[in-house]
N, C-alpha and C positions, 0 to 999 in steps of 0.2 A: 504493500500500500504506500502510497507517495504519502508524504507530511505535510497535505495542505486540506483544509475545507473548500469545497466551491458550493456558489451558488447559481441556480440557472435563470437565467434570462427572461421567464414567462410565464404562460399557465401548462404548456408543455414543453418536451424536449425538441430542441429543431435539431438537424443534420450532424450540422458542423459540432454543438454540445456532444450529441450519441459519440462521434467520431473522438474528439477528445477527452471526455469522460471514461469512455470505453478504455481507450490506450492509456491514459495516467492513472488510473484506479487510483483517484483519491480514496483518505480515509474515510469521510463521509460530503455531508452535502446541509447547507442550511438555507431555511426558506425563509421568505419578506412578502410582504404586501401584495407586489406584481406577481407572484406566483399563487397566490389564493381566490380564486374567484366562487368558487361551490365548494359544500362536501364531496362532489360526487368528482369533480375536477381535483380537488387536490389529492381525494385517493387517486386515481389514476396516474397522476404525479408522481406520488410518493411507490404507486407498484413501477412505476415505468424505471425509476432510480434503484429499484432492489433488484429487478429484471437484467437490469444491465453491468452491475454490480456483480451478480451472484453471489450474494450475500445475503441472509435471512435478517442478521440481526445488525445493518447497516446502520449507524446510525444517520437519521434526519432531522436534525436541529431546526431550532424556531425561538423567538423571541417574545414570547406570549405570557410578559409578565401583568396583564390588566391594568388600569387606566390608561396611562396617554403613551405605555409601549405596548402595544398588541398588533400584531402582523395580519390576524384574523379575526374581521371586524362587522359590525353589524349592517342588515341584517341575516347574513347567511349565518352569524355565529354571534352569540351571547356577548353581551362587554361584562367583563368582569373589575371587580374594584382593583384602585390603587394599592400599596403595600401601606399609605399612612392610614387604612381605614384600621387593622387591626394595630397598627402600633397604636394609636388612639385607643380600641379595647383595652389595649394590654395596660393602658397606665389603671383604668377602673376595674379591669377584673384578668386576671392576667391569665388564669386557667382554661376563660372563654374565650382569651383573645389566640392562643396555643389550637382550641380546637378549631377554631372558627377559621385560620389559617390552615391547616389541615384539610380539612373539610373545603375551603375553595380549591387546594393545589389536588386533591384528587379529581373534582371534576372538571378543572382545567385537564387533567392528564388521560382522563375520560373522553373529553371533548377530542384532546390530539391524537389520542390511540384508534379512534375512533378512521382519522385522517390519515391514518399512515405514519404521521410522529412520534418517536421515541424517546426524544432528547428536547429537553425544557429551557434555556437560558437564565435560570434560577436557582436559586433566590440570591438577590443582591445581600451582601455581607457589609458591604457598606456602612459605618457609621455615621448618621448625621450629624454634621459639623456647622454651627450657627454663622451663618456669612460666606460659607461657601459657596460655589455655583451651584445655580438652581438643576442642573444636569443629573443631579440626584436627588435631589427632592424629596417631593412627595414616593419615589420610586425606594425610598430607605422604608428600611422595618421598625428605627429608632436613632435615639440620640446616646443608647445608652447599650456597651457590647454585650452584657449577657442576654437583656431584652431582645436586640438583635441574632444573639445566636441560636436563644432558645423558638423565635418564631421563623426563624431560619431552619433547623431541625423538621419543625413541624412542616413546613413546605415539602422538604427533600420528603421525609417521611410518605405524606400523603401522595406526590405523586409517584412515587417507587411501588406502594400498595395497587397502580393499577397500568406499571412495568413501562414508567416513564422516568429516565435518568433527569435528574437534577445537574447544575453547572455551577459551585459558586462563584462569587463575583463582585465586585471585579481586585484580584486580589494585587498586592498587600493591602488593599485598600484606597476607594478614589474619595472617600466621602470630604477632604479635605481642600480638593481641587481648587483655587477661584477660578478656574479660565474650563470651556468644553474641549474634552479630546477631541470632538470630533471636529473642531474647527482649530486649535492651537494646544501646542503643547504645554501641561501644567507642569510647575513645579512647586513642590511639596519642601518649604523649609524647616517644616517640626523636626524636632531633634529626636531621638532615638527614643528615648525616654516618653515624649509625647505621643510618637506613635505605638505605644506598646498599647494602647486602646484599640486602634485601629485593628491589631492585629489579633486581639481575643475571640473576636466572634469563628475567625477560619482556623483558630489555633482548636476552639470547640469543636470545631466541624471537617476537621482536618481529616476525616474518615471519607471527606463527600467523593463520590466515584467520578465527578468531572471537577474541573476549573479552569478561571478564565483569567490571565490578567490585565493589569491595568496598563494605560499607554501615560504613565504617568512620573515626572520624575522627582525622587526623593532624595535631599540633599545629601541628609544623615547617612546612605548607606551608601550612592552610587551619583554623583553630581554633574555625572558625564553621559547617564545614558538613561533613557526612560523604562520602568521594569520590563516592559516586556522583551526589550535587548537590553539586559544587563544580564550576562551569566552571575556576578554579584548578588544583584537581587533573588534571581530566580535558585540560583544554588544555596547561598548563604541563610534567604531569609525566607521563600519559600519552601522548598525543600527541607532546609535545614533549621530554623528557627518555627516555623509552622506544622513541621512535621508534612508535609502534604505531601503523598505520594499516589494520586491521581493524576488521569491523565489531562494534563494542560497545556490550553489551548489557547494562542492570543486574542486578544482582542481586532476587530477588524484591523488590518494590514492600511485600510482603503483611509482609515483616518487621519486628517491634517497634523496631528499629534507629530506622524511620524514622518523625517526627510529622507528624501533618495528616491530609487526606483522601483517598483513593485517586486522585480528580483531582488534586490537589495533587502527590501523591506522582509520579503521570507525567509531569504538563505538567514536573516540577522534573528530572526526570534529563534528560528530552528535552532540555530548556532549559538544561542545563550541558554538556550534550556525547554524551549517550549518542547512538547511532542509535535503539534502540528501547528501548520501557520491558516491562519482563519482571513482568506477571501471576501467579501460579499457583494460587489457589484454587480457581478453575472455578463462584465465587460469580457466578452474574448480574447484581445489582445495580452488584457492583466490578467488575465488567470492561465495563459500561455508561456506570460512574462515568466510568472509562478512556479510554473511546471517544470520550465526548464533550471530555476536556480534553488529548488528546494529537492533534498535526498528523499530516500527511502525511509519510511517513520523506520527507528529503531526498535531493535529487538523488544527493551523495556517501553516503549510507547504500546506497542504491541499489544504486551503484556497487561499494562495498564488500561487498556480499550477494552479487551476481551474481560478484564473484572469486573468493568463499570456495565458491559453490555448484558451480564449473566443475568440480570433481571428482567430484561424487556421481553425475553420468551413467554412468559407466566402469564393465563388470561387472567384479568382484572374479576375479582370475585365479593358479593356483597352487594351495601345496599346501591342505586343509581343515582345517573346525573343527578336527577330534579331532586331527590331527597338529600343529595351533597348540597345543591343548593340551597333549599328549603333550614337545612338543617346552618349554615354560614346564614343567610340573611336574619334568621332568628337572634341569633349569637349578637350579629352588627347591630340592632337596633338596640341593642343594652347601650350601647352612647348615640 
């Protein structure tokens, strides 16, 4: 398997995608908006990517964390709340606010399984930082790491119960940011000591079977490179201060964050630590750029994929959608 994610171009596969998809056998594929138009479209989708593949348990990532990030949108599919609805439970009841998180991340994983998706883009790990850019937001779980880790938990939890991988994110942590990755690069000058908050919530969760990180740069550990190419970061504080030994994944490639050229920008995450380099414009040129200057995922990437993957076999068993819903809106209205 090559060590990059792609994404395709539309609601189906054209030619030219079959033909190089076919030949780079990415490790997986993630979807956006332009590729969702039906249930019935984006299964066909998502079988036409396992078809070509030959791979059962491929992952198909998505970005369908509810409020203002969701890929699959109404009304062919439910909108789901924001992530500050239950951190708001959690400050008046915080056992409700655990199931009630729970309880939406299974039938979010319901809803995707449903579609062909196996792979969730959640739960942001994020801690909210007063003054920071609004790029995290209302999209955090809290202000506060164990509140964030423990409704963190319950997210992974709930949708793994109906054989949808979770992704933490964005790690070591963006929630500090003032400036968007996706338009310039941040840089983070809290000192070691002040980031040791940032870092609680993925150090609790440091079991999660994906992660993603951050296109972010931190003074205190690496002042020269942003994490997702800092072997520094990604060895020393990821791997090695976080404990995290899943398979992880950059952050989009495609972001302003980062300089140089789409080769560059892959071979460089590969080559600090990531397992795979994360694509998503479904540009042909860039993801050919890609192709040609990212290796072969490693043995231990491998390894790590096939761990995270051993759940999405399992049919989803228990009670359904509208009662996962039923059973979160009740919960919500306690605030």
């Amino acid at each position: 398997m090559q060590a990059a994610i792609y994404a395709p171009a539309g609601f189906e596969l054209n030619d030219e995608e079959r033909r190089f998809f076919r030949d780079s056998d990415p490790a997986a594929f993630i979807l956006f908006k332009r590729n969702c138009g039906d249930p019935q479209q984006l299964l066909r989708l998502t079988d036409s990517l396992r078809d070509l593949s030959g791979r059962a348990d491929l992952p198909i990532l998505i970005d369908q964390e509810g409020g203002r990030v969701a890929r699959m949108k109404p009304p062919e599919w439910p909108a789901f709340p924001a992530a500050e609805k239950f951190a708001r439970l959690y400050q008046a009841a915080p056992s409700s606010a655990i199931e009630a998180a729970r309880s939406n991340a299974r039938a979010l994983a319901l809803m995707l399984r449903s579609c062909g998706i196996n792979v969730n883009c959640l739960p942001l790990l994020d801690v909210r930082q007063e003054g920071a850019s609004d790029i995290i937001g209302d999209r955090a779980l809290g202000s506060e790491p164990m509140q964030v880790a423990a409704l963190g938990r319950a997210v992974l939890d709930g949708m793994a119960s109906a054989g949808v991988v979770g992704v933490i994110k964005h790690i070591p942590g963006h929630g500090r940011a003032l400036v968007d990755s996706h338009k310039e690069l941040p840089v983070v000058s809290a000192n070691a000591e002040e980031l040791e908050s940032d870092l609680e919530p993925f150090e609790r969760l440091s079991w999660a079977p994906m992660g993603m990180t951050a296109h972010v740069v931190y003074t205190a550990w690496d002042p020269d490179h942003p994490a997702s190419m800092s072997a520094t970061v990604i060895g020393d504080i990821i791997r090695g201060r976080i404990s995290f030994d899943g398979w992880l994944m950059s952050d989009d490639i495609g972001m302003e964050a980062l300089a140089g050229d789409f080769g560059s920008r892959a071979a460089g995450v590969v080559v600090a630590g990531c397992d795979v380099a994360l694509h998503c414009s479904g540009n042909m040129d860039e993801m050919i750029a890609v192709g040609t200057a990212v290796p072969q995922m490693s043995a231990e990437g491998e390894a790590r994929l096939a761990r995270a993957m051993a759940g999405t076999m399992v049919e989803a068993e228990g009670s359904d959608f509208k009662e996962e819903i039923a059973k979160r809106d009740t919960l919500l209205a306690l605030v």
